[in-house]
Structure formats: structure tokens, C-alpha cells
N, C-alpha and C positions, 0 to 999 in steps of 0.2 A: 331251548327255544332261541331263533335270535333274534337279533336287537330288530330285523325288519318285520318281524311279526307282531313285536310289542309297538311299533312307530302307531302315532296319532293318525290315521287315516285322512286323505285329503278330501275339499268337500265334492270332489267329482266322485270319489269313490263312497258316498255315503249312500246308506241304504234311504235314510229318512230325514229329513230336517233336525237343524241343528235348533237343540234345544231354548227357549229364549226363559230369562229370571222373573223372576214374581214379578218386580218393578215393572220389568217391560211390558208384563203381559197384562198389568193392568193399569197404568199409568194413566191411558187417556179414559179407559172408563172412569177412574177418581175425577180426572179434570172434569170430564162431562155432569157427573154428581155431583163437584162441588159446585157448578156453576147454574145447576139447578137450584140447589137448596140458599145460594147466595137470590138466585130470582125471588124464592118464595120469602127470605127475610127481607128484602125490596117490600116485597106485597102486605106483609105484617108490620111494616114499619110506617108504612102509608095510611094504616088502618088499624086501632089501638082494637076493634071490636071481632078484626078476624082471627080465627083459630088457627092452630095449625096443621090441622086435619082436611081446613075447608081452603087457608093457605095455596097445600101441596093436591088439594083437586082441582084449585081456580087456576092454579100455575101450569098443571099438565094439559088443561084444556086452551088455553093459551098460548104457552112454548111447547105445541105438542111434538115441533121440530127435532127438540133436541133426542124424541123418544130413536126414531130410525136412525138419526147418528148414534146412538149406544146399541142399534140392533146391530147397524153394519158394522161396527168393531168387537161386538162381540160374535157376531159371524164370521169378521176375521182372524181372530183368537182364537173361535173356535177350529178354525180349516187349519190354522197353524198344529193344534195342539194335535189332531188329527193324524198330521203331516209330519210328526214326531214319533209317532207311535206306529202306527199304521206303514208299512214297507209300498204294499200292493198300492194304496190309496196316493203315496208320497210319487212313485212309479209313474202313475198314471198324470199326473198334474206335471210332471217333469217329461214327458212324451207329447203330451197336447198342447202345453202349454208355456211352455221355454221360451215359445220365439216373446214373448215379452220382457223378459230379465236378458234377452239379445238385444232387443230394439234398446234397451234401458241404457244398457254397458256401454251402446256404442257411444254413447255422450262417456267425456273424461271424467274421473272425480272427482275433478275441481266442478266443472258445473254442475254435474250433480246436485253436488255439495249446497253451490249457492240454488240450484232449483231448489231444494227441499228446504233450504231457511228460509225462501221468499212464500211459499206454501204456508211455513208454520209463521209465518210473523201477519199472514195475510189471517187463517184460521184466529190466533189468538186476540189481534185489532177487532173482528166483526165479534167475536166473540165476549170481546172488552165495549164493543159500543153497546151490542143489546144489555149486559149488564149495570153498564151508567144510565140509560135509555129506562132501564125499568126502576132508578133509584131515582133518578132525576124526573121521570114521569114526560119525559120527552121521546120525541124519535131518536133512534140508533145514531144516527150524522150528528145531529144538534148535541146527543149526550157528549159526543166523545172531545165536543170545546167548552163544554162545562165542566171535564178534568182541570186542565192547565190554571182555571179560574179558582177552583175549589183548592188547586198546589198553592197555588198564590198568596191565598189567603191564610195557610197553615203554615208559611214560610218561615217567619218570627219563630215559632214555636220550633219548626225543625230545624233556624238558625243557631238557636241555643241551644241545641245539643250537639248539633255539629261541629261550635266551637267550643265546647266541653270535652267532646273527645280528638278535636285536632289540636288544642291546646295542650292535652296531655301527652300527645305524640308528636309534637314540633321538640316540648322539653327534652325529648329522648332524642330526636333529629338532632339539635343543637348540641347538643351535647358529645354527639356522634362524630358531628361535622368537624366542628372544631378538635376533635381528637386525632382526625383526621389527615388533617392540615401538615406544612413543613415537609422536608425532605425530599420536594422534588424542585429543581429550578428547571423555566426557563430560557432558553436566551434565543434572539429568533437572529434571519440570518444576515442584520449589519452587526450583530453585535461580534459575530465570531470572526477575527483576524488571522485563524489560524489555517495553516494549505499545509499540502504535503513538502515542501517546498522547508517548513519548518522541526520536518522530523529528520531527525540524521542517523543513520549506522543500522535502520531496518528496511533497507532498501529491498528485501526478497519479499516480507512482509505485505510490505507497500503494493507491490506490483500483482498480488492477491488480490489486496484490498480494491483496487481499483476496478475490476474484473463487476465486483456487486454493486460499487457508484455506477456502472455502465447498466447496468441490469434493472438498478431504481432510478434512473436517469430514462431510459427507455424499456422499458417491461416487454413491450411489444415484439420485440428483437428474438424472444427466448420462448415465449408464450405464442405465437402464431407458429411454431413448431412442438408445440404441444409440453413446452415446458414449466417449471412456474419458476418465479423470483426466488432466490433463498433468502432470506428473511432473518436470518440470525448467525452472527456472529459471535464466538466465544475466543477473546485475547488473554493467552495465558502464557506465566512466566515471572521470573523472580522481580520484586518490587522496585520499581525506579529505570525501568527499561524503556518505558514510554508509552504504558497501552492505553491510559488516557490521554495521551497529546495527540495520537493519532486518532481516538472517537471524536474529539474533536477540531481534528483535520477534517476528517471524512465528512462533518456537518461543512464545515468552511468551502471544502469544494462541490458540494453539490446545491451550495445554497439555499438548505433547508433547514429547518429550527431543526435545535440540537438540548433536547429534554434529559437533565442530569439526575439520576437518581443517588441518592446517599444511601451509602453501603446500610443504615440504621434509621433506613426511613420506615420500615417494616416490622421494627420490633417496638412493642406496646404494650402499655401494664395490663389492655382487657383487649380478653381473644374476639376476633372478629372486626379490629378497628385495621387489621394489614388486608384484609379482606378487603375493606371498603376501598383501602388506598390505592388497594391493584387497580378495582373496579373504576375508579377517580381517574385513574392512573392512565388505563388504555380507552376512557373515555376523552379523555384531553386528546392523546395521541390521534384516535379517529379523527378527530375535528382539524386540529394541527395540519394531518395528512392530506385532508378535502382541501382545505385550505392553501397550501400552499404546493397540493403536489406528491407531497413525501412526506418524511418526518425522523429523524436517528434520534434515537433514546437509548443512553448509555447507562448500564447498572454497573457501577463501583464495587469492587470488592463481592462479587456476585455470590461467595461461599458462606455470607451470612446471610442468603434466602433463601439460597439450590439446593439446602438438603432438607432432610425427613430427619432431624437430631442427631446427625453425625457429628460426633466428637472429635476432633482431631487432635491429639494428645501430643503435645510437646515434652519431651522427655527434657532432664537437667543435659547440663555438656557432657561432651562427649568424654573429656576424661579430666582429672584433674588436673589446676591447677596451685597446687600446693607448696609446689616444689618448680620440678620445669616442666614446660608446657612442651612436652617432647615434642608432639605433632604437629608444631607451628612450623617447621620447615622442611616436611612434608611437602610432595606434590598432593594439587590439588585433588585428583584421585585418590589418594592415599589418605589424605585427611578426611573425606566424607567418607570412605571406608569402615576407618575407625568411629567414627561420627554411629553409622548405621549399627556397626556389629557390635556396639554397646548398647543401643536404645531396643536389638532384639536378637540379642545374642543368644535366646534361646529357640529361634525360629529357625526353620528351612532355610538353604540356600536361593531358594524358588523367592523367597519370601524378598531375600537380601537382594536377589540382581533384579526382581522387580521394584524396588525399594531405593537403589542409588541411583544419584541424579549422576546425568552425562558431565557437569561442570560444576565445581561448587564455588558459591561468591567468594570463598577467603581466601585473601593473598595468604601464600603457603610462610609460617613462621614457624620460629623457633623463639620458644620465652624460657624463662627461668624464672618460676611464678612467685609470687609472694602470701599468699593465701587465696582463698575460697572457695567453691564448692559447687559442687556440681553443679442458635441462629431462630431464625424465625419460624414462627411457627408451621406444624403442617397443613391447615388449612387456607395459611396465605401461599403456599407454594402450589398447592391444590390449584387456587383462584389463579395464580400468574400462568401456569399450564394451562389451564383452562381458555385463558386469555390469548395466551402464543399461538396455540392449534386450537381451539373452540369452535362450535358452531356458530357464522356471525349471523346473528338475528338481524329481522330489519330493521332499517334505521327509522325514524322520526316515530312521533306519537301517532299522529293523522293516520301514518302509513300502518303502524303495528296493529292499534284500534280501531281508528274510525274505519280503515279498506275494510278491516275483516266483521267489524259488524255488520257493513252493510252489504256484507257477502261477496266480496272483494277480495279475489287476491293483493297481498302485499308486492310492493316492486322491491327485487333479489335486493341486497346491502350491492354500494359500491366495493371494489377492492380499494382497500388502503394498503398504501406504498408507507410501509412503517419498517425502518433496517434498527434491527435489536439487537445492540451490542454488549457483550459483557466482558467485563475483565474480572481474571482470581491468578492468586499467585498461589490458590492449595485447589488445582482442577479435580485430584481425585476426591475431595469432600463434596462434592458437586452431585445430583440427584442422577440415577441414568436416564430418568424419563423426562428429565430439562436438557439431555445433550440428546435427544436423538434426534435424527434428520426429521424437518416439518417445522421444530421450535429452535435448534442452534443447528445450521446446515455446513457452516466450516468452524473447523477450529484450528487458530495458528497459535505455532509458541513464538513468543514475541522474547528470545532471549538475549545473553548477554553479545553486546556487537563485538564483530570479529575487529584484527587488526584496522583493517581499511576502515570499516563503521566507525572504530573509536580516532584516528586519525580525521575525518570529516567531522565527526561528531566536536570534538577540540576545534579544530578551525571555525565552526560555528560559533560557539562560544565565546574564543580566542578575540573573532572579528567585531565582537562588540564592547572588548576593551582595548583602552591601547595598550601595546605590551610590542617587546624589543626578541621576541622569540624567531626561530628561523626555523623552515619546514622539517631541516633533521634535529631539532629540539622537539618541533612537536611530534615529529614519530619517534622518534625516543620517549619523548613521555607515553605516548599512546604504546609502546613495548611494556615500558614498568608500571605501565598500570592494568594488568590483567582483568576480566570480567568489571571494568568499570563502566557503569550503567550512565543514560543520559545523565540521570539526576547526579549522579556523585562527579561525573563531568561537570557540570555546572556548580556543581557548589564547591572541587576543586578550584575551577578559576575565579570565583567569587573570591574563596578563602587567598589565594596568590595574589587578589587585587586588595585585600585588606593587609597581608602584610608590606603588599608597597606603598601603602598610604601612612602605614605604621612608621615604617622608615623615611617618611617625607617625599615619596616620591608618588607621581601619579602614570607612570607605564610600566607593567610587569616585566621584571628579567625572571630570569631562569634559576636564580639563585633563589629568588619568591614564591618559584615554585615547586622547587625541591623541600621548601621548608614548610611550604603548606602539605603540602602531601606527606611529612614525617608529621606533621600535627595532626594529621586527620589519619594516619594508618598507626601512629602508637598513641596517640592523645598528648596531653601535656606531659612532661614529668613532673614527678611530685620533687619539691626542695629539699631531697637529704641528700646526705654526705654516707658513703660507707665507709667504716675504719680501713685502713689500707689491707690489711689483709684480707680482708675477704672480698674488696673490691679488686685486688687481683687475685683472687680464685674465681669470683666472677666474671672474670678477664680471661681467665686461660679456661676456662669450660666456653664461653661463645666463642675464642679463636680455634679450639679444638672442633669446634661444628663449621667455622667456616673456613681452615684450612683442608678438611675432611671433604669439603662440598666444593670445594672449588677440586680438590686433586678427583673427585671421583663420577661425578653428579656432570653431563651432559646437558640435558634434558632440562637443569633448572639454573638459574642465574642469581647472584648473592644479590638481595637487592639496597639490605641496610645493616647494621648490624651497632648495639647499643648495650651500653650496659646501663645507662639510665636509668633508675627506677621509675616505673610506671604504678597507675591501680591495681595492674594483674601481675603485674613481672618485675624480674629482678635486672635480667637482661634479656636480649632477643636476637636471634638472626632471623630475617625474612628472605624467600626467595623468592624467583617469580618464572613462570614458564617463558623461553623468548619468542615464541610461536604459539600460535591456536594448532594445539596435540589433538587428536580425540583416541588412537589407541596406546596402549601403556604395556613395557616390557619389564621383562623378567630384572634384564639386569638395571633396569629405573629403579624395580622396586627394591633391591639390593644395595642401590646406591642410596638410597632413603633408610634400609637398616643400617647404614654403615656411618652415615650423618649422626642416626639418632646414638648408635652406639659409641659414639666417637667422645663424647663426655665422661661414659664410665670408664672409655679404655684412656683419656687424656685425665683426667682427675687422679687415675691409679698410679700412672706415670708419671708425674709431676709432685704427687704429694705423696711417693714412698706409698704405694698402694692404700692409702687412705679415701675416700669418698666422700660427696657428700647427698645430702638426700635429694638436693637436684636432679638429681638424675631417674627418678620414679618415674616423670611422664615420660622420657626418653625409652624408659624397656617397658611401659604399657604399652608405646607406640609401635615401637623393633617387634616384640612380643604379637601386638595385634595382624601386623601386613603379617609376617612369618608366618602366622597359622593359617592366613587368610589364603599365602602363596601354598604350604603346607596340602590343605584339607580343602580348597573349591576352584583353584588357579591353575592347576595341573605344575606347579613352577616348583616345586619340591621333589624328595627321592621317592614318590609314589605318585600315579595317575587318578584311580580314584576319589571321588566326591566323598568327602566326610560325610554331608549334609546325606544324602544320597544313600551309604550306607546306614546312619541314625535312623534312617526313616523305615529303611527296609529291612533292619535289624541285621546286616549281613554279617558274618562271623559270628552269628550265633549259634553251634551245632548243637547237634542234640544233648538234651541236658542239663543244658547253660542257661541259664533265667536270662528273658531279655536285658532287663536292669546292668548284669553284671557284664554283658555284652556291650552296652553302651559303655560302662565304665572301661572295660580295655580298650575300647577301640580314642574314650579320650585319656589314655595312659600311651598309649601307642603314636598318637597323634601330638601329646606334650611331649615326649621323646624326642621327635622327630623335630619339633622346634626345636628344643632343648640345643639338639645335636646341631640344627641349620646356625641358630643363636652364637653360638660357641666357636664355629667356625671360622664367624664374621667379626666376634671381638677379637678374634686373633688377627686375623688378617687388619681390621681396623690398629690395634698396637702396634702391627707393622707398620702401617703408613705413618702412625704419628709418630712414631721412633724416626723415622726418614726426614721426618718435616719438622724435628724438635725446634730449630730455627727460627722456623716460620711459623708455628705456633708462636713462640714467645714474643716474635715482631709483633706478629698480629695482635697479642695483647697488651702489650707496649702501647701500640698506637689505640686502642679503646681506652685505654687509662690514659691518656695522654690529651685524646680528644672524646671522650665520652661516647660519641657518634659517627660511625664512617658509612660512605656509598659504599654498595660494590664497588665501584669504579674504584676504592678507595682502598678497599680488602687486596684487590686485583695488584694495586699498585706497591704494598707490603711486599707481598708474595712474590712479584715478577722484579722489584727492585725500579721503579720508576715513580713519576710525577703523578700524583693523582689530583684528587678535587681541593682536598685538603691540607692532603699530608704526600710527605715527599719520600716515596721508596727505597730513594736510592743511598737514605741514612744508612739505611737497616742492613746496606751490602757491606760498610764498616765494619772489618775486624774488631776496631776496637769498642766498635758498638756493641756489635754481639757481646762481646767479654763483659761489657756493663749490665746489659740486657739480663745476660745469666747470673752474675753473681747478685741481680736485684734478686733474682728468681730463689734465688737460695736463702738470701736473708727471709724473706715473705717465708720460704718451708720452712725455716727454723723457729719463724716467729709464729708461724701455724700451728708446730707443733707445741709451740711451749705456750699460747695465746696471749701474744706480748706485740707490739708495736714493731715491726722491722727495725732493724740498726739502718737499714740502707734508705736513701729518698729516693721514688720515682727518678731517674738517671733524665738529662735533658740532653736529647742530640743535637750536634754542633755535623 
């Protein structure tokens, strides 16, 4: 049978009236009886000596009115019930008799509505006067102002219980209220100094944003062509990029209060009190918005209220550092890489390229570590939804109750001009039904500023201290500091104006701020000494990654290189992109196996094929891109997707258990590194055989001066002047000759673990 034979028939298509409930059918017969039997205890109460037999006779003879009103509604009830049953008789009544439910309809259902409540408030009034009328022993009129008299007088008594139970429910209000409370500010619009004018390096951003101030600046522009305002805003992108200095830009130029919510105004020890907060929350807003026009309410950190208990799980680091932190000099691609393909390296490839980010914050390093190791609830997210896209009730009291008592339409809510901005730096924790269009209508990523951005972004900064810096200092710096965010802008040139006050000076050079920025990208060092030997083994493992990255490496630029100890490392090379990249080649990621492998193949060579366990994070990392290039990059000696075949079990022929399929194909796939790996430490011991020289300069001068610039690496290697150290020693025959026979005392004394005969050599 189908589904249109079983449908609920419509009411044209009904044979017979629609059935009506007990209640209905006898509702006002009750009323009419009790308003009898309330006459006849009227008449008994007047008279201690009448019965109630002689009562309910004196009463019928009396109110004999009310008999034909219970005839005619139960003659109504009756034709109804009739009219349910009866096909032929229902027929008949709906042929003859129609055009009255025509004349009826043609009135709307609003007046209807209020005709039929001025009917029953009229019915129940005369019907409330003859019952005072016959208690009171007066006429109908006169009874019905000997109510308000008789209220008056009972009022004490119903005071005191009224403030017995509003007493007990103020305790729960107050209590509520104040729970309430905090976590949202304020601030209207002389407080906010902030314009666009003060944001720097998001200028595409910006030119978005502007588009919606035009829009809640004039609504009428978009809306008398049948559009609406979009109303929400979601700023999203890694932390410290500016996506609150622009919410509250956006208040500052359109001159409207600028309402701050805290990321943890929302979470509360008892459910129901984030509820109320919302409800508090976008009642202020309405008001705010009448008020002044508009209103921007910006939510911080918006991924502790947008979900329904999404976790988002922070795995340990990505690989150790133990030993050496291979992956610090790494391009940036390559390091989030490795990052991802350990936090789910047992997932799909699907998984993985939806999963890495386009840029990651870390300037790309090389360390040589020293040890260690690896929201609110759902019914306030319910209530803020509800609030975003909700139906808006009418406003005031008067209008909600008093119109519609007195049978009154309400007048529609104004629109409120309220622009909802949020910022999260983790958007996919976010709810889907708080991002769809209606509650957040755009969303921008607000991320790290390009060259230009971080050049503007500096000069802003720069221009409100004094400092001795020149426009190619500052785009050189804006070069070597990759993905630096407003905020780490600013607290770079904070920290460069505190070491020139350190040193007694009050205008920043350049040498102030090469040093602030070695404090704040390797942190302090700690105060040890290593014994000579192994602080030059730690000398010729970072000159072997940074003679290896300068001969092989395009793409990335030496940016420091230290053997310092730090909290995490023993020593470091850091590079840095000299361009904003976005795609990445085969032979990049080759030049990065050949950096990381360039330790085990210099450590072998230098110390009579000895090693040391430094070099761990070095072939997790070689190891990591390799397979990466291998089995999903198509950049190895096969085209097919690892991930791709795992999933689809391919090269499993008949037979063969899945299980043991997966197993050869990652037997077939370590091979295949194995064999790429192997290639490249060869080719890597070529180039450092070539460069023995220039390794051993290179570490000469980190034992020498502990810390060099690239600029500084550059000038070892090419034989010239650098920032600190003079290259053109190191072209010295008889330098070299010292240089190498240090080199020999340190492997002798390696080997026998004794102090060198020879001292650190000083060039003349």
C-alpha cells in the first residue's frame, strides 16, 4: 500500500467532523454547574434554615436563565457529536450551511482570536457579577466593586504568604545571580583608542573586515535588496597574530560599545548558571544595540564554548630530544611533517594531508639535546545557538503581556545591529552548527604576516622607540624572523630596548637586537663549561650540519649556530626560509636528509668511524621525510600511495591474510628507505670529505666564540669579514695545519678519554 493511502486525510477531504476531547465537550457544561451550585451555597449561606433540596429549587426558580444556556450547549454538543458520526447528516450541514465558517474566515486569525477572548472575558465578568450579586445580596453592577473591597481586606493575610514564597525564591535568585556575574567587560565607545590604523601585517584581512562595518554602519544598503547583515564573524589562526586587536579595532571605528567576553566566563561548578550568562549576556547586547545603534561582542578563545565535549588531544613532541633534536633544522614543512606523522602515524594519508598545517610557527633548528621527553557545557552552547539564530520574542513587559492580555497583538522586536566576533586558534574543535551561515557568516584566518606585513609590522613598533636602525636592518630582520606574529614583534623590540638600557644606553642598535632575538629564540644559557673534548665533538657535529646546509640547502638560510648549552640542547644550528615558500620540492626535501644525515656521516669521519648518540633525532628525522617522500609524495622509486594501498589491502593475492599483506608491503617500503637512506649518507661523506677544511674552520670558530650568525658561518666558509669573526684567518696555511693537528690531539684524546695535549690554537 503506499505511503498516500495511509496519509492523514485533509479536513476538506473529511467525511464527518473532526472529533473534539471529553474536556471540550464538556467543559462549559461544568462551568455552567458549578456556577449554579456556587448560586445555591450563596442561598444556603444567607439562610442557616434552608435545605439543600429547597436551596437547588429556590435557585432554579430564580436563575432559571442559566437552564437554556446548558440547553443550548448541550444542543450544541449534541449536533457536534452528530456531526462526527453521522456522514449524511455532517453532508448536509456543510452544503447548507458553509457560507457561515466563509463569512467567519474571512476575518484574519488575529482578530478572530482577539473577537473570541472579548466574548469569553465578557461571558465570564457577567457571569462573575451575578455570582458576587447573589453572595453580596446586591445587584450584579454593585457586586462586582464589592470584589476589589473584600481583595483589600484579605490582603495582609495573602501578603504573608506571598512573602513566604517570594522569600524562598529571591534565596535561589540571589544566589543564581551572583553566580552569575564576571567574565564579561564592558567598555563603550570613548574608551576604545583602538582603529585600523593600529593593526599591521593583516591588511587582506582588514579589507574584509571593513565590507561588515559598512553593512552595520548602514544595513539598509544590503537589506532593501532583499539581503540581510551577516552578523558573525569567526577570526581564526595561530596565537599572537592579532585577532583581538582587530575586534577591537572594529569597535573603535564604528563607534560602538565593544562587549569582551572571557574565554572561562562560561564554565561553572553548577549546570545551568552558563545558561543564564548567555541569557544576561545577549540581553545586555539588545539593550547596548537600541542604544547606541549597534554593538560588537567579541568571544576570546571561542573553542572553550563551540563544542559539544570535543577533546582535542595534544600529543607529547614530536620526536625526541635526548640526544639531537635532528628536526630543528628542518624546513618548516618538514618539521610539522614529522610533528603530524608521529602523533598518527597509524592513520590514513587522508588523515595526514588533512591534518598539516600550510606553515608551522617554528623557526626550522637543529639542537643536540640534552635530555627529556616526549569546555563548557552543552546546554550553554545550546542557549548561545539559540541566541545567535533564535526566534526574537517581543520586547518589553507591557508589550509581551499586557498587549496580549488585552487581546492585542505584540509589536514585531526591533532588529538589533549586534556584529558577533569570535577568535580560536583550534577552529576545527569548534561545533558545526556555531559555524554555519545565519550564526558565524564569514570566516577569515588571521595568519602568520607575510614579508611586507612583518616589515610594517617592525616599523610600527620600531617607531615608538628610539632606536638607530635603518630600513635594510629592518627588512633584514623582518627576513630572519620567519612567521613572527604581531605579539612576538612587540615583545622582540620590548626585549632589544631592555638590553639597551642594560648596557646604558637609551636607543636601540642593531647589535641589541640580534641579541634579543638569540635570547628569545634559544633562551638563556645555562653556566657550564664542557670538558674540551666533547665540546669539540660538539663543535664538529653543528659545523658538519652547517657546512652540509650551506653547500647543499637553497631554500633555507643558516640563521645561528651555538654550541651553548641550553634547557633542551647541547648545541643547535637554526635556519630560516629567505622567502614566504608555500610549495616544497623533492630535491628541498633531499637537502634536509642530507643536513640531518650529515652528523652521522661527519662524526664517522672525524672520529675513526666512532659516533655518538647524538645523532638519534638526526635519523628519526632523515628516516621520517624519506618514507614520507617514499610511500605518499610520489618523490621516491615507486608512484603509489602507501596509505592508499594499506587501506585497500592491494597486493594481497589470493591466499595471503590481510595482516601479512600489510606486513610486506611495510617490509617493502623500509627497503626502499633503507636503500634511498643509504644513498644519501654516501653522497653526504662525499661532500664532507670535500669540505674537511671547512668543517674544521667552522668548528674552530664555535669553540672560539661559542655563537655565530649565519652571516658568520658564511664568512668561515667563503674566507671573509663577518659580524664577529674574521674568515679570512681560516684561508691561513698555517692555520689550517694548527686547526688539524688540534683536531687530532681531541681524537686521540677521544679515544683514550683524557684531556688533549694540544690548547684550542688562537689565530694571529
Amino acid at each position: 500500500m503506499s505511503l498516500e493511502n495511509n496519509s492523514r486525510p485533509r479536513d476538506a477531504e473529511r467525511k464527518t467532523r473532526v472529533h473534539l476531547s471529553l474536556y471540550d465537550r464538556g467543559k462549559f457544561l461544568l462551568f455552567f454547574a458549578a456556577v449554579f451550585f456556587v448560586l445555591v451555597w450563596s442561598d444556603m449561606a444567607g439562610d442557616e434554615n434552608l435545605g439543600f433540596n429547597q436551596a437547588v429549587i429556590d435557585s432554579s426558580y430564580q436563575r432559571w436563565w442559566i437552564f437554556p444556556l446548558i440547553a443550548i450547549e448541550t444542543l450544541r454538543q449534541t449536533h457536534f457529536l452528530i456531526s462526527e458520526l453521522a456522514t449524511n447528516y455532517h453532508g448536509f450541514w456543510q452544503k447548507y450551511f458553509s457560507f457561515v465558517d466563509r463569512l467567519i474566515h474571512k476575518l484574519s486569525d488575529w482578530t478572530r482570536f482577539r473577537l473570541s477572548r472579548v466574548i469569553k472575558w465578557i461571558v465570564v465578568i457577567a457571569l462573575l457579577s451575578v455570582v458576587l450579586g447573589a453572595i453580596y445580596d446586591e445587584t450584579p453592577v454593585r457586586a462586582l466593586f464589592y470584589a476589589p473591597q473584600a481583595l483589600w481586606s484579605a490582603l495582609p493575610i495573602i501578603g504573608q504568604l506571598m512573602f513566604a514564597v517570594v522569600f524562598v525564591i529571591i534565596q535561589f535568585v540571589a544566589i543564581f545571580w551572583f553566580l552569575s556575574r564576571g567574565g564579561i567587560d564592558t567598555y563603550f565607545p570613548d574608551d576604545i583608542k583602538t582603529r585600523f590604523t593600529d593593526v599591521w601585517g593583516q591588511d587582506h584581512v582588514l579589507a574584509r573586515i571593513r565590507e561588515n562595518l559598512v553593512f552595520l554602519e548602514n544595513p539598509e544598503s544590503i537589506e532593501k535588496l532583499g539581503g540581510y547583515v551577516p552578523g558573525g564573524i569567526l577570526l581564526w589562526g595561530p596565537p599572537g597574530t592579532g585577532k583581538t586587536l582587530m575586534a577591537e579595532s572594529m569597535a573603535g571605528e564604528t563607534g560602538k560599545p565593544f562587549v569582551f567576553v572571557d574565554p572561562g566566563a562560561f564554565n561553572n561548578m553548577f549546570f545551568g548558571i552558563g545558561i543564564l550568562k548567555v541569557k544576561s549576556l545577549f540581553r545586555k547586547l539588545r539593550k547596548l544595540a537600541l542604544r547606541y545603534g549597534g554593538v560588537v561582542v567579541f568571544f576570546d578563545e571561542a573553542d572553550a564554548l563551540g563544542n559539544r565535549g570535543i577533546m582535542t588531544n595534544r600529543g607529547p613532541g614530536a620526536y625526541a630530544t635526548d640526544n639531537c633534536h635532528g628536526a630543528g633544522y628542518l624546513s618548516e614543512r618538514a618539521n610539522s611533517l614529522i610533528t603530524v606523522s608521529n602523533l598518527i602515524s597509524k592513520k590514513d594519508s587522508a588523515v595526514l594531508n588533512k591534518t598539516l598545517p600550510t606553515k608551522a610557527p617554528l623557526i626550522n633548528r637543529f639542537m643536540m639535546g640534552a635530555g627529556g621527553g616526549g569546555g563548557a557545557g552543552t546546554g550553554t552552547l545550546q542557549a548561545l545557538l539559540t541566541e545567535l539564530s533564535g526566534l526574537k520574542k517581543p520586547r518589553g513587559f507591557f508589550n509581551r503581556v499586557v498587549r496580549r492580555t488585552l487581546g492585542m497583538r505584540p509589536k514585531n522586536p526591533p532588529k538589533y545591529r549586534i556584529l558577533v566576533v569570535m577568535a580560536t586558534n583550534m577552529p576545527e574543535s569548534l561545533d558545526e552548527a556555531l559555524l554555519r551561515p545565519g550564526r558565524i557568516d564569514r570566516m577569515y584566518r588571521v595568519g602568520y604576516p607575510s614579508k611586507a606585513g612583518r616589515i610594517r609590522t617592525y616599523e610600527g613598533y620600531f617607531a615608538k622607540v628610539a632606536h638607530e636602525l635603518t630600513k635594510e636592518e629592518i627588512e633584514k630582520l623582518a627576513i630572519i624572523t620567519p612567521y613572527a606574529t604581531g605579539a612576538t614583534i612587540k615583545d622582540l623590540v620590548n626585549e632589544s630596548l631592555i638590553m639597551a638600557i642594560r648596557n646604558g644606553r637609551t636607543s636601540v642598535t642593531w647589535s641589541d637586537v640580534l641579541k634579543a632575538k638569540q635570547l628569545k629564540q634559544l633562551g638563556p644559557s645555562e653556566d657550564v663549561e664542557y670538558i674540551e673534548r666533547e665540546r669539540h665533538a660538539t663543535a664538529v657535529h653543528e659545523a658538519c650540519h652547517a657546512v652540509m646546509a650551506y653547500r647543499v640547502r637553497r631554500h633555507m638560510e643558516i640563521d645561528i649556530a651555538t654550541i651553548e648549552k641550553g634547557a633542551e640542547y647541547l648545541g643547535m644550528v637554526a635556519s630560516i626560509p629567505p622567502d614566504d615558500q608555500f610549495t616544497h620540492w623533492k630535491s628541498e626535501y633531499e637537502g634536509d636528509i642530507l643536513v640531518s644525515l650529515a652528523s652521522l656521516a661527519g662524526e664517522r669521519m672525524f672520529f675513526d668511524g666512532d659516533n655518538s648518540s647524538g645523532v638519534s633525532g638526526d635519523l628519526e628525522s632523515a628516516t621520517t621525510i624519506a618514507g614520507l617522500m617514499e610511500g605518499y609524495w610520489g618523490m621516491g622509486s615507486t608512484v603509489s600511495s602507501y596509505a592508499s594501498g594499506r587501506r585497500m589491502e592491494i597486493g594481497a593475492p589470493g591466499g595471503v591474510k590481510p595482516n601479512d599483506a600489510k606486513q610486506e608491503m611495510r617490509r617493502a617500503l623500509s627497503d626502499r628507505i633503507e636503500d634511498n637512506l643509504l644513498n644519501l649518507l654516501q653522497k653526504a661523506e662525499k661532500i664532507l670529505v670535500e669540505n674537511r677544511e671547512h668543517v674544521l674552520a667552522v668548528a674552530h670558530a664555535l669553540e672560539t666564540h661559542k655563537t655565530l650568525s649565519g652571516n658568520d658561518v658564511h664568512a668561515v666558509i667563503e674566507g671573509r669579514k663577518g659580524d664577529v669573526v674574521n674568515g679570512e684567518h681560516y684561508l691561513d696555511p698555517e692555520n689550517r695545519k694548527a686547526i688539524e693537528e688540534y683536531h687530532l690531539s681531541a681524537l686521540e684524546a677521544h679515544k683514550e678519554h683524557r684531556k688533549p695535549n694540544l690548547a684550542l690554537p688562537v689565530l694571529n
